[in-house]
C-alpha positions as CSV (number, residue, x, y, z in Angstrom):
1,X,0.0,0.0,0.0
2,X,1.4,3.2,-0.8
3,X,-0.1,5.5,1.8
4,X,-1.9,4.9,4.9
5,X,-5.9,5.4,4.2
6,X,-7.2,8.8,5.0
7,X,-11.1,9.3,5.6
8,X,-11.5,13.0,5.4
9,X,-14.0,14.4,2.6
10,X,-14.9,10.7,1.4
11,X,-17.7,9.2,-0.2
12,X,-17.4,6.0,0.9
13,X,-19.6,2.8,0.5
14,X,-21.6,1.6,3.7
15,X,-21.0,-2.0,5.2
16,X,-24.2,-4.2,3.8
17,X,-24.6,-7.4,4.6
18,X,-25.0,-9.8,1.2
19,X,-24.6,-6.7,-0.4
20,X,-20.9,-5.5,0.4
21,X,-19.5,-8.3,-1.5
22,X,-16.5,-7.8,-4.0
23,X,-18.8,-7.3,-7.3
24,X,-20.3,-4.1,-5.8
25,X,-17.9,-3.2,-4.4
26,X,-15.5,-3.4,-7.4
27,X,-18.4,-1.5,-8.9
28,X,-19.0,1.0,-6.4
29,X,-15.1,1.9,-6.8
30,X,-15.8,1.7,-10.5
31,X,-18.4,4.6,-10.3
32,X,-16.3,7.2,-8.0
33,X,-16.8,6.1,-4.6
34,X,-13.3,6.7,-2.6
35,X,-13.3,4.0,0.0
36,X,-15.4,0.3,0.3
37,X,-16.5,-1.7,3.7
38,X,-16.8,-5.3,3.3
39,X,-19.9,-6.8,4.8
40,X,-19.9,-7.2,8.5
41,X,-17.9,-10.4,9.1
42,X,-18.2,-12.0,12.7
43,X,-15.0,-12.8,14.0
44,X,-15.5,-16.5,15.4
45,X,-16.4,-17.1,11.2
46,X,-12.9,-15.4,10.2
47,X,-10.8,-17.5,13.0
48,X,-12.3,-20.9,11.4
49,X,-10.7,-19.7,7.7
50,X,-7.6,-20.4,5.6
51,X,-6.3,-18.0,3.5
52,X,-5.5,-18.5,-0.1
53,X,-3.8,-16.8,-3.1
54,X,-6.2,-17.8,-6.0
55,X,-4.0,-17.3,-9.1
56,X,-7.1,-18.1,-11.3
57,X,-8.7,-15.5,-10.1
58,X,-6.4,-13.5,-8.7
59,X,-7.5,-13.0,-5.2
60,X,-7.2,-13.6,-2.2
61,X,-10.0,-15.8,-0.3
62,X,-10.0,-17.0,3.2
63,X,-12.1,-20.2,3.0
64,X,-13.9,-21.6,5.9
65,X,-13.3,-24.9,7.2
66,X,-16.5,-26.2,5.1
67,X,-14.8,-24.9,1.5
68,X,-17.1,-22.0,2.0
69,X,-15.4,-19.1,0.8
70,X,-16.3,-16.3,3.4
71,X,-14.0,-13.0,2.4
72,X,-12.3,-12.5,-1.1
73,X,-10.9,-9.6,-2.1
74,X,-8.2,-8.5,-5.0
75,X,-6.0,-5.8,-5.7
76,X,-8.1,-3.6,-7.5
77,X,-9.8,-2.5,-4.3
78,X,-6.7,-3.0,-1.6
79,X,-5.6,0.2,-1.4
80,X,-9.2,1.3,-0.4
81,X,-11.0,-1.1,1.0
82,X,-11.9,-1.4,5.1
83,X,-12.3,-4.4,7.0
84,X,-15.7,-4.0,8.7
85,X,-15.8,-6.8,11.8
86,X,-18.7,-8.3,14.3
87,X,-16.9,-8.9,17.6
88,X,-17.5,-8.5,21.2
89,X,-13.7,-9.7,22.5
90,X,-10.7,-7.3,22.1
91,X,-8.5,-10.4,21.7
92,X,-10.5,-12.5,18.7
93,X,-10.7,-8.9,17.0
94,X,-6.9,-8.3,17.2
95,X,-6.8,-12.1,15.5
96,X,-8.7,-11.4,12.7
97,X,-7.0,-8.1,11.9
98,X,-3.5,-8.9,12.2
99,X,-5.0,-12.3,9.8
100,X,-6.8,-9.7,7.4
101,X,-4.3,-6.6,7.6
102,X,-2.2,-6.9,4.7
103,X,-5.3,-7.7,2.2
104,X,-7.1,-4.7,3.4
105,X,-6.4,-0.7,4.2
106,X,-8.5,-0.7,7.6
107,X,-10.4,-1.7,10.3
108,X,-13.9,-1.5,11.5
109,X,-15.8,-2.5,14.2
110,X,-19.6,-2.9,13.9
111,X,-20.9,-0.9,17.1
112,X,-24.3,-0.2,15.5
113,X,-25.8,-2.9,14.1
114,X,-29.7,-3.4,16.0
115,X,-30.1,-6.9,14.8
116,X,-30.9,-9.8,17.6
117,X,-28.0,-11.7,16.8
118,X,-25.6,-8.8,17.2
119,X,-27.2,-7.7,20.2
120,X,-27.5,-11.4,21.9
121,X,-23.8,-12.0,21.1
122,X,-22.4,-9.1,23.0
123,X,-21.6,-7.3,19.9
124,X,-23.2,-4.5,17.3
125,X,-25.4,-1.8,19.2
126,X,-25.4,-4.4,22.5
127,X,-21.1,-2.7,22.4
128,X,-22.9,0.7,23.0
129,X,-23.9,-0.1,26.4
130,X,-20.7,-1.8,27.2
131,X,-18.4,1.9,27.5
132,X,-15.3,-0.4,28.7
133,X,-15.3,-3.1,26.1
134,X,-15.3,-0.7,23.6
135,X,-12.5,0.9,25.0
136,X,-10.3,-2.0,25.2
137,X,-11.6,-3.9,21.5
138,X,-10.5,-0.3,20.0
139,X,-7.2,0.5,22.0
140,X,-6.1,-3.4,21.3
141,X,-6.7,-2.8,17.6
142,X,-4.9,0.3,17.6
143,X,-1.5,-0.9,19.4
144,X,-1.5,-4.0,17.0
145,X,-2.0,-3.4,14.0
146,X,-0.7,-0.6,11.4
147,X,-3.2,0.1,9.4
148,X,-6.5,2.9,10.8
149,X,-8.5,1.2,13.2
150,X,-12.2,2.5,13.3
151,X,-15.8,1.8,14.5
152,X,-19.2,2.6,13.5
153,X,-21.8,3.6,16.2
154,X,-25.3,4.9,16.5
155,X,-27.0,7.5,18.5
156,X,-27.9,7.2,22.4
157,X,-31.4,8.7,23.6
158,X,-29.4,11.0,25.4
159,X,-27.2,13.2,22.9
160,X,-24.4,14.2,25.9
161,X,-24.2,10.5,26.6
162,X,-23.4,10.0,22.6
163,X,-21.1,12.8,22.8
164,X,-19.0,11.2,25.8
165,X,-19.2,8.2,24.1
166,X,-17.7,10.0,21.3
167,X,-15.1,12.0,22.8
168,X,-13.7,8.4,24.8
169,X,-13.8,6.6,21.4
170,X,-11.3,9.3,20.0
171,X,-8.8,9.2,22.6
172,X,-8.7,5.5,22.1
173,X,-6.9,6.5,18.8
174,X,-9.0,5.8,16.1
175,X,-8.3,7.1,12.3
176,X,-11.9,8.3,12.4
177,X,-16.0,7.9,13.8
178,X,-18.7,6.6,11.9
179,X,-22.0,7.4,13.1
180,X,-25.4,6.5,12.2
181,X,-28.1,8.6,12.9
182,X,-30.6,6.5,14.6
183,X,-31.3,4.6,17.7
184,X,-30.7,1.3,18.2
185,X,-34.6,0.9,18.3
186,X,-35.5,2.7,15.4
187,X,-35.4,1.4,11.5
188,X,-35.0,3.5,7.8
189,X,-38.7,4.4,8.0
190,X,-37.4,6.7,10.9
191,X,-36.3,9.9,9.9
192,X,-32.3,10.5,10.3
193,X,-31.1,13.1,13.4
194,X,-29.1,15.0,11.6
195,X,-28.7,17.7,14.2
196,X,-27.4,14.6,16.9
197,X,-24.6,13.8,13.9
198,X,-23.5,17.7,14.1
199,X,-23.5,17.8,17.5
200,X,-21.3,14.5,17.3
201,X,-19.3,16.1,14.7
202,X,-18.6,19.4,16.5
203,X,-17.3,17.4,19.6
204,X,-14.4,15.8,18.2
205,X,-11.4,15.9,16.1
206,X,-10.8,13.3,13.9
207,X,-13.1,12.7,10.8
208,X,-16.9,11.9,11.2
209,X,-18.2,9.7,8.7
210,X,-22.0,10.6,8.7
211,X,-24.5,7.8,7.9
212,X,-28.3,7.5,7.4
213,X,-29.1,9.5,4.7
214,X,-30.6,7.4,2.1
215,X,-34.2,7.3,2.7
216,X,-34.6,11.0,3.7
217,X,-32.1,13.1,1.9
218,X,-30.0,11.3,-0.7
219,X,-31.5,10.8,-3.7
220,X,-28.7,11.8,-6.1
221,X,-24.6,12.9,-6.2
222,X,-25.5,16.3,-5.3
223,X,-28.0,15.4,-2.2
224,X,-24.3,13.5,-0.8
225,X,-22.9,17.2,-0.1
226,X,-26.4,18.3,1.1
227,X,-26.0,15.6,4.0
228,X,-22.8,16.5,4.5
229,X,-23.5,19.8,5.0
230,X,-26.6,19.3,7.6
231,X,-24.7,17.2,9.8
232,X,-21.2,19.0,9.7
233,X,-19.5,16.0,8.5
234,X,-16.4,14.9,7.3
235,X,-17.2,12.0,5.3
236,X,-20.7,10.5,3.9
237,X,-21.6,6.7,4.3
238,X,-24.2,5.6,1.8
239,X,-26.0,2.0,2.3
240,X,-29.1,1.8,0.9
241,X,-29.0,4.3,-2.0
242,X,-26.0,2.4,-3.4
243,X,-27.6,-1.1,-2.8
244,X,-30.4,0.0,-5.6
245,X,-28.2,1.9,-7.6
246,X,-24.1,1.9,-6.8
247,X,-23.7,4.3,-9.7
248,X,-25.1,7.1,-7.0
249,X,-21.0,7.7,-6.4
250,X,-21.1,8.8,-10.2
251,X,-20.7,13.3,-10.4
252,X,-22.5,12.9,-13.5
253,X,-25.7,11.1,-12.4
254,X,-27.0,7.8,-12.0
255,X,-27.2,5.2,-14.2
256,X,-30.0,3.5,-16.0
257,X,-30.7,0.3,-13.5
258,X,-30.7,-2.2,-16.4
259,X,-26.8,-0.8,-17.4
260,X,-25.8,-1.1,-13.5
261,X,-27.3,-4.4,-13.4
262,X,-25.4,-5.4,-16.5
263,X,-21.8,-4.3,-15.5
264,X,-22.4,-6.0,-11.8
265,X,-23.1,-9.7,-13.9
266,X,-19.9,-8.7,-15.5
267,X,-17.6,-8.5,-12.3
268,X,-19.9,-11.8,-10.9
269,X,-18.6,-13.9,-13.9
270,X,-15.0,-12.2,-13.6
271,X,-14.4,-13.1,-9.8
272,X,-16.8,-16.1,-9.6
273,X,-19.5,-14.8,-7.6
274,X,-21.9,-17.4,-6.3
275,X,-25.1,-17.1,-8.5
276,X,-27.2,-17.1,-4.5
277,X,-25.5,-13.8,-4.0
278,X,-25.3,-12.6,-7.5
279,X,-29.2,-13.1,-7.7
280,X,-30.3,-11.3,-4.7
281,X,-27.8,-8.2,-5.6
282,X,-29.4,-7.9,-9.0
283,X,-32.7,-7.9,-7.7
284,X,-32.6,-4.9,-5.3
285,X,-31.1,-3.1,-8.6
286,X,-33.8,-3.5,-10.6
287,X,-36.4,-3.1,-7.3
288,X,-38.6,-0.8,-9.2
289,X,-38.3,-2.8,-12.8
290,X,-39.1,-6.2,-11.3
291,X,-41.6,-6.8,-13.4
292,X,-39.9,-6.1,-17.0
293,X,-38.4,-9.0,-19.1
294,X,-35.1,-9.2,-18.2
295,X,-36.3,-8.4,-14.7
296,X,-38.6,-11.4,-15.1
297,X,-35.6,-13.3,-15.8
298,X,-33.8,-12.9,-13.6
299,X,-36.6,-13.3,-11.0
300,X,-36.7,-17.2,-12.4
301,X,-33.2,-17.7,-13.2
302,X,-31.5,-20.6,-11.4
303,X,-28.0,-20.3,-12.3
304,X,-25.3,-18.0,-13.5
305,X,-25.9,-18.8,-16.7
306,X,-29.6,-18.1,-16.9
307,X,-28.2,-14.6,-15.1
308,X,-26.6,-14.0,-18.4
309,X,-28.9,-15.0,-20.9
310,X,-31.1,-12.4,-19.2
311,X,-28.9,-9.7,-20.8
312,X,-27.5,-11.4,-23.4
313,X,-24.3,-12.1,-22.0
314,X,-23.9,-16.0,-22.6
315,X,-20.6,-15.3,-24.9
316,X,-19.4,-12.9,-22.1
317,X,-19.5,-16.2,-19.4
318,X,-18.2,-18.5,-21.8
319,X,-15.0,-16.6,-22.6
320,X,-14.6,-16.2,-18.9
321,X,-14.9,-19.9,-18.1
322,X,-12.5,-20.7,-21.4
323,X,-9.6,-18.2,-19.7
324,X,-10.4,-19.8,-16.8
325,X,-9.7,-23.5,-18.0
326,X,-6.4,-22.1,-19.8
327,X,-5.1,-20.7,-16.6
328,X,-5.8,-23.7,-14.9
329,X,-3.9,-25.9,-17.1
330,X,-0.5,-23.8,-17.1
331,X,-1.1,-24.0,-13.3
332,X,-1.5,-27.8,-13.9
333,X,2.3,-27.5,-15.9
334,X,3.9,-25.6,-13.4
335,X,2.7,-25.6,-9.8
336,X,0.2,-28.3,-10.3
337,X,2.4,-30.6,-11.9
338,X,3.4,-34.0,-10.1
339,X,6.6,-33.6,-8.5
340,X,8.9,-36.2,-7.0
341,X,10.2,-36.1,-3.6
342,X,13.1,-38.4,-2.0
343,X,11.7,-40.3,0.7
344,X,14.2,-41.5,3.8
345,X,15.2,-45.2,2.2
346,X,16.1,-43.9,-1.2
347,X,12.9,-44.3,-3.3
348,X,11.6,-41.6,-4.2
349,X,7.2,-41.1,-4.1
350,X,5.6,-38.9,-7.0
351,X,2.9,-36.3,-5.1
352,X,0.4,-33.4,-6.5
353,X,-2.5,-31.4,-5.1
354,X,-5.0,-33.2,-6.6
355,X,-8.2,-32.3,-5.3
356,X,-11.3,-34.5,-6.9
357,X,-13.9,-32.5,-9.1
358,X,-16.7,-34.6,-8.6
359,X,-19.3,-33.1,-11.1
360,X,-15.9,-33.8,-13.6
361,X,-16.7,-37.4,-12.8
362,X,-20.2,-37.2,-13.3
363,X,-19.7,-36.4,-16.8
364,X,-16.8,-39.7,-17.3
365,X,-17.1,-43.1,-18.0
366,X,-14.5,-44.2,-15.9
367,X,-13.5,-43.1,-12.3
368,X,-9.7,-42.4,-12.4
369,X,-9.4,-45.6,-10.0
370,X,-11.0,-48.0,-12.9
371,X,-8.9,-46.2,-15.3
372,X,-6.2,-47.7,-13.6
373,X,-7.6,-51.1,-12.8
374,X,-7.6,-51.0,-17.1
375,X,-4.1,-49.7,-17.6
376,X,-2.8,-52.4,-14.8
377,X,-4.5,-55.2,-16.2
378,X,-3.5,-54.4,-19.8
379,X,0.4,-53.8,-18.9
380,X,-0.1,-57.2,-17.2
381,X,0.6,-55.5,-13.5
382,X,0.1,-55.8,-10.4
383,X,-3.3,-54.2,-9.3
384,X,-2.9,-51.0,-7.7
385,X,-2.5,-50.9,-3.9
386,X,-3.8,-48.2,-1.6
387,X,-2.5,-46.4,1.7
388,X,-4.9,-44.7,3.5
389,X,-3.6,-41.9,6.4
390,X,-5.8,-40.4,8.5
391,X,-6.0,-37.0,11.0
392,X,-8.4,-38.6,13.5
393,X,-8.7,-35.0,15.5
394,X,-9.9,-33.4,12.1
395,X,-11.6,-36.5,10.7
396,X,-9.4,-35.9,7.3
397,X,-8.0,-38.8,4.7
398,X,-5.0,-38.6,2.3
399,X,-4.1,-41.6,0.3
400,X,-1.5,-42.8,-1.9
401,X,-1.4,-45.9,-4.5
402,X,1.3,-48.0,-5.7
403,X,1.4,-48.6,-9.2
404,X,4.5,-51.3,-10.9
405,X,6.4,-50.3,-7.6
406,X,5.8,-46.4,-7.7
407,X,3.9,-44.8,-5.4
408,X,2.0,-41.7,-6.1
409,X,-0.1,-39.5,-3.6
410,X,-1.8,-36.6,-3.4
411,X,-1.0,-33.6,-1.1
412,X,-4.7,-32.4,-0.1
413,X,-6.9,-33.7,3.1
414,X,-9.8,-35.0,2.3
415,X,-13.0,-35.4,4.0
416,X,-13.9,-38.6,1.9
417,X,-12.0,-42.2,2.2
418,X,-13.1,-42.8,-1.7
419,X,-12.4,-39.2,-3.0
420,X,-8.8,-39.3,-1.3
421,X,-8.2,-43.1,-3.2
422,X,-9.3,-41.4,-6.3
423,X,-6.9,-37.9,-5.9
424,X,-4.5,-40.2,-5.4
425,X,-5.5,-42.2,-8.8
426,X,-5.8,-38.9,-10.6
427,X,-2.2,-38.1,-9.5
428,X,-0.9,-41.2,-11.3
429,X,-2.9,-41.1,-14.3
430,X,-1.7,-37.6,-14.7
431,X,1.8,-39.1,-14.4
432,X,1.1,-41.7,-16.9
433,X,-0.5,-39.9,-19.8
434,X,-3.9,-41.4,-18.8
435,X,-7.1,-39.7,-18.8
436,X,-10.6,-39.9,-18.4
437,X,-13.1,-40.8,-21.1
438,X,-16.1,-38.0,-21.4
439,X,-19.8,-39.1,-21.7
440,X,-20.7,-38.4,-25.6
441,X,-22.4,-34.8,-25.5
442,X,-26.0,-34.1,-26.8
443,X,-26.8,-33.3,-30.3
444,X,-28.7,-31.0,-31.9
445,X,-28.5,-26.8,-32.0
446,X,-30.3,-25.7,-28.5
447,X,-32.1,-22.5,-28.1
448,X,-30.9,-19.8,-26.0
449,X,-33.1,-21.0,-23.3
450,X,-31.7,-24.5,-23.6
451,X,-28.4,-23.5,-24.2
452,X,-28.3,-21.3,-20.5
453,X,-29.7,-24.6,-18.7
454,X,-27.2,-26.5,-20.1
455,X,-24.2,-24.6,-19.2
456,X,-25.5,-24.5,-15.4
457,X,-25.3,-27.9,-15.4
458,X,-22.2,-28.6,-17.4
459,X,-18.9,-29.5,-15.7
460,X,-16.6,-26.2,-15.3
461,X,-13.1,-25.5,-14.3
462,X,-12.5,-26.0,-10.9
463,X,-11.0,-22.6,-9.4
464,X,-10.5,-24.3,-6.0
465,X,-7.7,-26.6,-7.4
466,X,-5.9,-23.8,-8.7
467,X,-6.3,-21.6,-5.1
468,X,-2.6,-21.3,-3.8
469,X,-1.7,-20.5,-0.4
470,X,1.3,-17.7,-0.4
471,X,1.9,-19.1,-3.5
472,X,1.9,-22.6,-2.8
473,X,-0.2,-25.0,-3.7
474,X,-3.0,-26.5,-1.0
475,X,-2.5,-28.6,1.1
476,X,-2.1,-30.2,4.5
477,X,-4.8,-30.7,8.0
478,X,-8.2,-29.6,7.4
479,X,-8.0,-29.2,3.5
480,X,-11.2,-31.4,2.1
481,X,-12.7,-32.3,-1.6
482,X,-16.5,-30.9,-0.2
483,X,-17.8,-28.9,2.8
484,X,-20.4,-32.5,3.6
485,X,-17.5,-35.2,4.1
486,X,-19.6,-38.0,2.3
487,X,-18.5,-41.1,1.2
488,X,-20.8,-41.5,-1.2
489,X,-20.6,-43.5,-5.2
490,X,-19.0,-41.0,-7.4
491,X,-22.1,-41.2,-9.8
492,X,-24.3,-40.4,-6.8
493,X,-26.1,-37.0,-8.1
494,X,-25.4,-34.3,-5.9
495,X,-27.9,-33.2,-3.4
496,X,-27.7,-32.8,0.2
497,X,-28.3,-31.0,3.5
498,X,-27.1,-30.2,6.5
499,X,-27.8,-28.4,9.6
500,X,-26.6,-25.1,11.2
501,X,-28.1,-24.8,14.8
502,X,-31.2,-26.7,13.8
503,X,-31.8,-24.7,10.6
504,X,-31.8,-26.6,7.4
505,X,-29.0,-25.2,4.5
506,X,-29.5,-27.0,1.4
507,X,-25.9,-27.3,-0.6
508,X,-25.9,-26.6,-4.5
509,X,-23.1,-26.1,-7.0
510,X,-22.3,-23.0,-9.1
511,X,-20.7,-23.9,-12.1
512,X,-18.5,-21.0,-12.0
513,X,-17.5,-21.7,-8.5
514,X,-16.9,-25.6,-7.7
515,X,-17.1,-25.6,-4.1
516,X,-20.3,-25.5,-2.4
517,X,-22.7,-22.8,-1.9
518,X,-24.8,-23.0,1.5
519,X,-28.3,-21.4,0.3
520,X,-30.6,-20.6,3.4
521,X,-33.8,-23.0,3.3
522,X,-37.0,-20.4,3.7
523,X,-37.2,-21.4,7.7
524,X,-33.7,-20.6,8.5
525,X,-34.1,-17.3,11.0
526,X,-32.6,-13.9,10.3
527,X,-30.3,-14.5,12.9
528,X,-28.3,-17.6,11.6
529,X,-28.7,-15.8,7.9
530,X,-26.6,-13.0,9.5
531,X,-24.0,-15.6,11.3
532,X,-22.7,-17.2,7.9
533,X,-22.4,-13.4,6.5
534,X,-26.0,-14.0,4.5
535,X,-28.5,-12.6,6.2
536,X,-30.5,-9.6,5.1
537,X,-29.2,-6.5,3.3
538,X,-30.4,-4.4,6.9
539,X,-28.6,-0.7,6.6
540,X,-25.3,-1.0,9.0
């Protein structure tokens, strides 16, 4: 980074859950806002992730421990972009920062957030009541970590309590405030106090970011200096304004919703956005225009691909997913490749991070292990022989085979006692020239219609086995082929659920994005939506 982040006189982008994900807020950068928060990300989530270097993609994801990725980010937005954090402990927070601190340009803590589950975990608005605990979550962040350090609050009934509050927040050292202008209590409906914000922002020093704005005053660019004005701010936060429409940061006006929608599908295909997320973003664009075709469309689509066809951008997604496929095989040459490694009596044991696609096996004839059964068998050998290993604390597998006295082996974990036999199959067929055979591909010339149905259910590149951790490939405790840990046939379709505190999360594929995508079932509650960073897009 080439200078610390300053937030005087910024228009900056508001922390939105679902929302504040890296397609807006590439976009939002895109249209002229100066500084992006990431969705509010609790900090017992961020301490169960790995981080990776995705050279596909190039960014950098940290990946929960069910292959879940939680936070990505790239370079485009580095230099601008602020961590924004759910915590309630000074010591997880520090954590998660000094984890996150070289991928982003700051900190914030989420102080304000009226949800229940913010407030029953200790953190959000429950932090406002909690004087000391704020004090020592900010003044930990500050001493440890280099980059600004700052927190969002709202308003207390009592505007000399918010001003103390204020005042004792800056002398913990922050880079600057954030404050929306509500109470805890009240919702968007409720008009903003701007004369509490200007109070606020008369008592301190360091930059006020003023927040709260959307549904009274800010309508267009030139209402953002209007709010700035009538609260004597700094800064301006915009949330909900720039969830319809993020091209409310353009000087020269918004855009038509249809183009806004267009150029977000664009950044969705380019950095692999899951289609759940991608969906729900594109429909609070076109809020008001629902109900026209493409709106229509996109109300029914099921996939990225139907997404696309919605705007005519089917070519667009297959070029992506063609550069994607090329990247991943001069990753396969180079860092991918099977390498051979000198074991303690003198042989020597050929290894690769092979990590199992299996929708790639869906579409074979052969599983890699039958491919080898074949190429034994017709070389008159030995039939392969397997070593299983296993991490009994994290209930992990990692296999090897021997093949006419050669061993081969994978270097991922896996969850799976088959899908680790088979990475460590695909590891040796890779070594011998041997592939699988693919299923003979329907005739005919599909309509558009067909032809976006068909490409959500095709077999993609795999982005996850080209993700690289500080530039090395994958590998070791914890890493698995699927968040579920079956041991199901590989031709078993795939469907499944699991739980997540009693509420149901039904698991399905993007084809653009191979691991697996939790999608909340209709009961799940608000509360565990907001837990696994998908809850509702409620103003910050």
């Amino acid at each position: 980074m080439s200078s610390r982040l300053s937030y005087a006189n910024k228009v900056i982008l508001a922390p939105m859950v679902r929302i504040g994900t890296l397609p807006t807020r590439l976009l939002a950068l895109e249209y002229g806002a100066d500084i992006v928060y990431c969705q509010e990300l609790i900090d017992f989530k961020m301490l169960t992730c790995r981080r990776h270097v995705n050279r596909v993609l190039d960014t950098v994801d940290y990946i929960s421990k069910d292959d879940v990725v939680i936070f990505r980010t790239c370079s485009k937005e580095t230099d601008r972009l602020v961590f924004q954090m759910g915590t309630a402990d000074a010591q997880r927070a520090l954590r998660v920062a000094k984890m996150v601190e070289k991928d982003v340009s700051g900190i914030d803590i989420n102080m304000g957030c009226p949800k229940d589950f913010s407030l029953k975990g200790g953190m959000g608005a429950a932090l406002l009541q909690k004087p000391d605990t704020i004090k020592e979550i900010l003044t930990t962040l500050v001493q440890g970590v280099k980059i600004p350090v700052t927190c969002k609050i709202r308003i207390l009934p009592k505007l000399e309590d918010t001003i103390a509050l204020a005042k004792m927040i800056e002398q913990t050292g922050v880079a600057a405030l954030a404050v929306h202008g509500r109470l805890t209590e009240e919702r968007p409906r409720h008009p903003v106090h701007c004369d509490a914000i200007k109070a606020v922002a008369d008592s301190i020093s360091i930059p006020l970011i003023t927040n709260g704005g959307s549904q009274d005053i800010i309508k267009s660019y030139a209402d953002i200096e209007r709010f700035r004005e009538m609260t004597g701010a700094s800064s301006v936060m915009i949330a909900r304004e720039a969830q319809w429409n993020p091209s409310i940061f353009r000087k020269e006006g918004k855009l038509p919703n249809h183009d806004v929608a267009k150029r977000y599908i664009q950044y969705s295909v380019d950095y692999d956005n899951v289609y759940t997320n991608m969906k729900y973003c594109i429909q609070q664009i076109l809020r008001d225009e629902v109900q026209t075709e493409q709106g229509q469309k996109i109300q029914h689509s099921k996939s990225v691909p139907e997404i696309c066809s919605a705007y005519g951008m089917l070519d667009y997604y297959d070029k992506a997913l063609e550069g994607r496929s090329r990247s991943i095989e001069e990753l396969q040459c180079t860092e991918m490749a099977p390498k051979r490694r000198k074991l303690n009596d003198g042989s020597y044991i050929i290894e690769a991070p092979r990590k199992i696609n299996k929708k790639e096996m869906r579409l074979s004839k052969k599983t890699f292990k039958g491919v080898l059964i074949e190429y034994c068998h017709a070389n008159k050998l030995h039939p392969p022989r397997y070593t299983l290993e296993e991490d009994i604390d994290n209930r992990v597998f990692k296999s090897s085979v021997i093949v006419d006295d050669q061993e081969y082996a994978t270097t991922l974990w896996c969850t799976s006692k088959k899908y680790s036999e088979q990475g460590a199959a695909a590891v040796c067929c890779q070594q011998l020239g041997l592939s699988l055979q693919k299923k003979e591909p329907v005739t005919g010339t599909p309509s558009e219609k067909d032809r976006s149905v068909a490409r959500g259910q095709e077999v993609r590149v795999s982005s996850e086995q080209c993700e690289l951790l500080d530039g090395q490939p994958v590998g070791g405790k914890g890493e698995v082929c699927n968040g579920r840990g079956e041991e199901d046939d590989v031709e078993k379709a795939e469907s499944c659920s699991s739980r997540l505190e009693g509420n149901a999360i039904n698991c399905s594929t993007d084809p653009l994005n191979d691991s697996e995508v939790p999608v909340l079932s209709k009961d799940c509650s608000t509360d565990h939506q907001e837990a696994r960073g998908v809850g509702t897009a409620e103003q910050r």
